[in-house]
C-alpha positions as CSV (number, residue, x, y, z in Angstrom):
1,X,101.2,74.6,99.7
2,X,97.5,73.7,100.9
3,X,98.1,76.6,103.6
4,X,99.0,79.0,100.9
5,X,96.0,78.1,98.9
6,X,93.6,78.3,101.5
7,X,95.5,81.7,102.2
8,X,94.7,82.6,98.6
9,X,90.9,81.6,98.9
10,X,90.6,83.4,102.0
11,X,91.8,86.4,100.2
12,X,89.7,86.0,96.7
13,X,86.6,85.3,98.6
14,X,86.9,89.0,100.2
15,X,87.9,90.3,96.8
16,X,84.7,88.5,95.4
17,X,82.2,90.3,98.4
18,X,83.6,93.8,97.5
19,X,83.4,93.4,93.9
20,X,79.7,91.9,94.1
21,X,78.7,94.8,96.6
22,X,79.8,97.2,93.8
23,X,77.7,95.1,91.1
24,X,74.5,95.1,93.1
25,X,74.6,98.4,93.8
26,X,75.2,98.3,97.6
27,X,78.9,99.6,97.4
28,X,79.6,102.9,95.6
29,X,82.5,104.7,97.8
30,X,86.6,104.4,97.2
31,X,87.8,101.4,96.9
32,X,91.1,102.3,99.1
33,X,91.6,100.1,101.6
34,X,89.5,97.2,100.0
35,X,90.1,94.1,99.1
36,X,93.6,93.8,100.4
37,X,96.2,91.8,98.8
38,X,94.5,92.1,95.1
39,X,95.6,94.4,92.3
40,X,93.2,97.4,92.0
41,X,93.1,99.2,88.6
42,X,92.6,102.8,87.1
43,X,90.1,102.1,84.2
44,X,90.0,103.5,80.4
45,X,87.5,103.0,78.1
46,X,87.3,104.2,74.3
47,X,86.7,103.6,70.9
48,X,89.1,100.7,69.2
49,X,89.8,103.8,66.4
50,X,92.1,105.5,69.1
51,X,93.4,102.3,71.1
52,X,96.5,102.2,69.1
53,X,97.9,106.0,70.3
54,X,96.3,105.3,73.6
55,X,98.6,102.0,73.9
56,X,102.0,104.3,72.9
57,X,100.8,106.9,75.2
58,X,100.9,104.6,77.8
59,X,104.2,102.9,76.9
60,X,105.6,106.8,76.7
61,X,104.9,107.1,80.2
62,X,104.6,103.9,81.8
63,X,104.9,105.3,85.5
64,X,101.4,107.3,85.5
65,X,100.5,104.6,83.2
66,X,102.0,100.9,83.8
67,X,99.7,98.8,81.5
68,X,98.1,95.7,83.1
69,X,95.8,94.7,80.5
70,X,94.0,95.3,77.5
71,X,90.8,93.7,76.1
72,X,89.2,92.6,72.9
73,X,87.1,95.5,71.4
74,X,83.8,95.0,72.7
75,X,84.2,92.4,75.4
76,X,83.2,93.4,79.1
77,X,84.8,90.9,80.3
78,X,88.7,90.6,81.2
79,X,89.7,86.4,82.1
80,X,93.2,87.8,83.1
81,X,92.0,90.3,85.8
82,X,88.8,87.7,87.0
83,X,86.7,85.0,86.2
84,X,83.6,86.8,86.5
85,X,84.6,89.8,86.1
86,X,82.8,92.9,83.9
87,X,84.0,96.0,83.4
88,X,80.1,97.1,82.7
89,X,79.3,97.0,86.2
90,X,82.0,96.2,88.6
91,X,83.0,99.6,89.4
92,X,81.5,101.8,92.0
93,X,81.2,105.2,89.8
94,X,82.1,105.9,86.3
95,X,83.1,109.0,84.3
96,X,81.3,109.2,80.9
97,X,83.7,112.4,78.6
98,X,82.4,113.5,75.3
99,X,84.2,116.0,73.1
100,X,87.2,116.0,76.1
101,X,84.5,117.0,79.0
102,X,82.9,114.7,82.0
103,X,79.3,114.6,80.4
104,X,77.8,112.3,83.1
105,X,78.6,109.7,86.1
106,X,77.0,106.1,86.1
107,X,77.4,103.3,88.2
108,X,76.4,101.0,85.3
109,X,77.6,101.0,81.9
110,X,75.1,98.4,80.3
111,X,73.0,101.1,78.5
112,X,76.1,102.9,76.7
113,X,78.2,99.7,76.0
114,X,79.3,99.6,72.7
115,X,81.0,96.9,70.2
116,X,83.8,98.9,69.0
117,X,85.1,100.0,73.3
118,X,88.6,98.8,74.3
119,X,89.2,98.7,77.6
120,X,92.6,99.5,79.1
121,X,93.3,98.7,82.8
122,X,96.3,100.5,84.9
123,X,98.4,100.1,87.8
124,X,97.0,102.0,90.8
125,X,98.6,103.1,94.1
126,X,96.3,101.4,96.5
127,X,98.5,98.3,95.2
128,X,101.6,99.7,96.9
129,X,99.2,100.8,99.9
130,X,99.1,97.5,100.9
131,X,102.3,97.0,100.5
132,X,103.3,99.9,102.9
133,X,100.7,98.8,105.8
134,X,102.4,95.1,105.3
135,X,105.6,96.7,106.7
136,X,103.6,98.6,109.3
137,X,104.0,102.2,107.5
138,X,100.6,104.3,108.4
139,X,99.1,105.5,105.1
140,X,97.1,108.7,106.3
141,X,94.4,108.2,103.8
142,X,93.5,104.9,104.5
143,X,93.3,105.2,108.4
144,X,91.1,108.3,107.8
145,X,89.1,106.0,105.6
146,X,89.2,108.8,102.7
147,X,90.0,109.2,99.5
148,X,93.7,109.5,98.5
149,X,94.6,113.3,97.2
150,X,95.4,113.5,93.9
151,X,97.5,116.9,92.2
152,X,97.4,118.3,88.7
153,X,101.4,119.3,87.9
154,X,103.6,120.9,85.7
155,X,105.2,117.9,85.0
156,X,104.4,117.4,81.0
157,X,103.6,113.9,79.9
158,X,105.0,112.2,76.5
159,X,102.3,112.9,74.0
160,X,101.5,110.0,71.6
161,X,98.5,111.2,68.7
162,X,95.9,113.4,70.3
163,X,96.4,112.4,73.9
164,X,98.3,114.8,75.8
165,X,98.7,116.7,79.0
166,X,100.5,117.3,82.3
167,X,101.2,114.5,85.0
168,X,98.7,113.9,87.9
169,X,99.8,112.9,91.5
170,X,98.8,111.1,94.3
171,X,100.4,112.8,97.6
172,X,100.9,110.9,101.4
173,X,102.3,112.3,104.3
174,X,105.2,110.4,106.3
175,X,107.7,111.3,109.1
176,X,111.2,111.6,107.5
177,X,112.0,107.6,108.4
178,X,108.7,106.2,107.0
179,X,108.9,107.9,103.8
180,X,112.5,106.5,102.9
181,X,111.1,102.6,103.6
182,X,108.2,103.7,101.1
183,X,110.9,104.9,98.4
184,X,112.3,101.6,99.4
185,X,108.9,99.2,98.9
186,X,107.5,101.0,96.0
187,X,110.4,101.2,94.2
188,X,110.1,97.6,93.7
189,X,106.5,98.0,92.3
190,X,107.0,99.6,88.7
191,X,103.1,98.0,88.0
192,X,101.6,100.0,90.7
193,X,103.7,103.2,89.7
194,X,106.7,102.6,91.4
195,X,108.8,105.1,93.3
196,X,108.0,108.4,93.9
197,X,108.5,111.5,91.2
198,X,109.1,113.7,93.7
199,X,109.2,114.8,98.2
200,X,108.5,117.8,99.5
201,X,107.6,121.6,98.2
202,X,104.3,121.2,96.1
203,X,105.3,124.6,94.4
204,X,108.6,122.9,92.8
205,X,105.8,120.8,91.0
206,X,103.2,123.6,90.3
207,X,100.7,122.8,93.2
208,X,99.5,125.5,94.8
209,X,97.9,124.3,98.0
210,X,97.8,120.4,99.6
211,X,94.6,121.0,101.2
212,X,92.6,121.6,97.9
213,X,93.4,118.2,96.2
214,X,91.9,118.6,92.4
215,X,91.1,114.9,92.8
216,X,89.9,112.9,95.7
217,X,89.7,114.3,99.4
218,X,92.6,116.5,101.6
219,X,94.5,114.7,104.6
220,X,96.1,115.7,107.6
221,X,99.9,116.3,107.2
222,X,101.8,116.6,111.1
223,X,104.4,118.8,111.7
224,X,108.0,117.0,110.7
225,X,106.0,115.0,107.9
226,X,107.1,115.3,104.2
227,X,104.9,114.9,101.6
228,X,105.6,112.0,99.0
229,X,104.0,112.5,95.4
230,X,103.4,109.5,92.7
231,X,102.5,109.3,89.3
232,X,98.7,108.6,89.2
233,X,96.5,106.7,86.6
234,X,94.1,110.1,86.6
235,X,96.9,111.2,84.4
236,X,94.9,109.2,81.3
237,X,91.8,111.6,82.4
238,X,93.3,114.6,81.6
239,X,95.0,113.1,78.5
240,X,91.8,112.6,77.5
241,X,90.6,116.5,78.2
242,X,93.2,117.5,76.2
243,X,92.7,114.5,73.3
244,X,88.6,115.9,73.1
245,X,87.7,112.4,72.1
246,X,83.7,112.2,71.1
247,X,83.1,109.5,73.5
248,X,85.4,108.2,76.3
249,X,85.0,106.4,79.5
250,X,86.7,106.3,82.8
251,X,86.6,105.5,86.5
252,X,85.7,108.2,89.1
253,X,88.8,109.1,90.9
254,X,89.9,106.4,94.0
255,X,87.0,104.4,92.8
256,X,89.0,101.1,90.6
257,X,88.6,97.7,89.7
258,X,89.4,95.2,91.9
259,X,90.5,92.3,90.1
260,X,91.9,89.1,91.2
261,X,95.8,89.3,90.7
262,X,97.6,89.6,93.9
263,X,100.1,92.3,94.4
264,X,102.6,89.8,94.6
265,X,102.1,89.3,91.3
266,X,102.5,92.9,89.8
267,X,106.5,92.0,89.7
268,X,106.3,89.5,87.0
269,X,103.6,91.3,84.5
């Protein structure tokens, strides 16, 4: 039990660094790859009036969206993600939208903060990333130290009051063998979006071409690999294109909170 513990410290403490690097200022690139063993999170923001249909939208499609948590309307701070965390500041880039459209990026929220913002935190794939490298399966993006590429679709989401819009995916690359073992893992990870929505031909799922990612950066795919798509928390950002909210905020793609669950927790919440 001490061992764990220590384990656990050992762990937080490196969550702790990355999460104050991103505070100071001193840390503004993805977050893939970071802090592993903790839960990172996709990140909306908005005005308590439309919290309600944003909550059903994400119970209506709780793969793109698995719900973490969700804060008191006006508090930065989230006690059941960290201690010390503050949703102000501890990400490395933020997307400000008003009337539906990316207005401006910060990397500090203070100045804007308002009493009537809920904040809503989602599963995100670099949970399961972990997972995969645990069992020794290569994840392409994160040995490339990139971004993860992320696909509008075809796929239509459940609309719930003004939010609406297609799915968004995450792709990886794996040979034939790898990608069944990460069917396998993630499958078992429903907070971190569990298994995949689909393998193989992008055109089945209206994308046009892998190397032009509409989110985050392209990767390599070797001949004999297939292609493995998830459901991605960028979905909520084009929800919120087609919802045309005055005033909404959100992470910058592959840029999350890291909180201080552990993945090994994501089964239980």
């Amino acid at each position: 039990m001490k061992a764990y513990s220590k384990y656990k410290q050992g762990l937080l403490d490196n969550s702790l660094e990355h999460r104050s690097a991103i505070r100071n200022g001193s840390y503004s690139g993805t977050t893939s790859g970071l802090a592993p063993g903790f839960v990172q999170g996709n990140v909306v923001i908005l005005p308590s009036a439309y919290a309600e249909d944003f909550y059903k939208f994400c119970h209506q499609n709780p793969t793109p969206c698995p719900l973490i948590s969700v804060s008191e309307a006006g508090d930065p701070s989230m006690p059941a993600l960290g201690k010390d965390l503050d949703i102000r500041t501890d990400i490395p880039e933020y997307l400000v939208f008003r009337d539906g459209q990316v207005a401006e990026t910060l990397t500090d929220l203070t100045s804007i903060w308002r009493d009537d913002l809920v904040t809503f935190v989602l599963g995100c794939s670099f949970s399961f990333e972990d997972a995969l490298q645990s069992a020794g399966i290569p994840v392409r993006n994160v040995d490339s130290c990139s971004n993860v590429s992320m696909y509008r679709t075809n796929i239509p989401t459940k609309p719930a009051g003004p939010f609406k819009g297609d799915l968004v995916v995450t792709m990886r690359p794996f040979s034939p063998k790898d990608a069944i073992r990460a069917i396998q893992i993630t499958t078992r990870l429903p907070k971190a979006h569990g298994a995949p929505v689909h393998i193989g031909s992008p055109s089945l799922i209206g994308i046009r071409d892998l190397s032009k990612p509409e989110f985050g950066d392209p990767v390599d795919i070797y001949e004999h690999e297939i292609p493995v798509y998830w459901g991605c928390g960028v979905t909520t950002q084009v929800a919120l294109e087609g919802a045309k909210l005055p005033f909404a905020i959100t992470h910058v793609p592959g840029k999350m909170i890291i909180t201080e669950l552990l993945n090994e927790e994501l089964s239980v919440l």
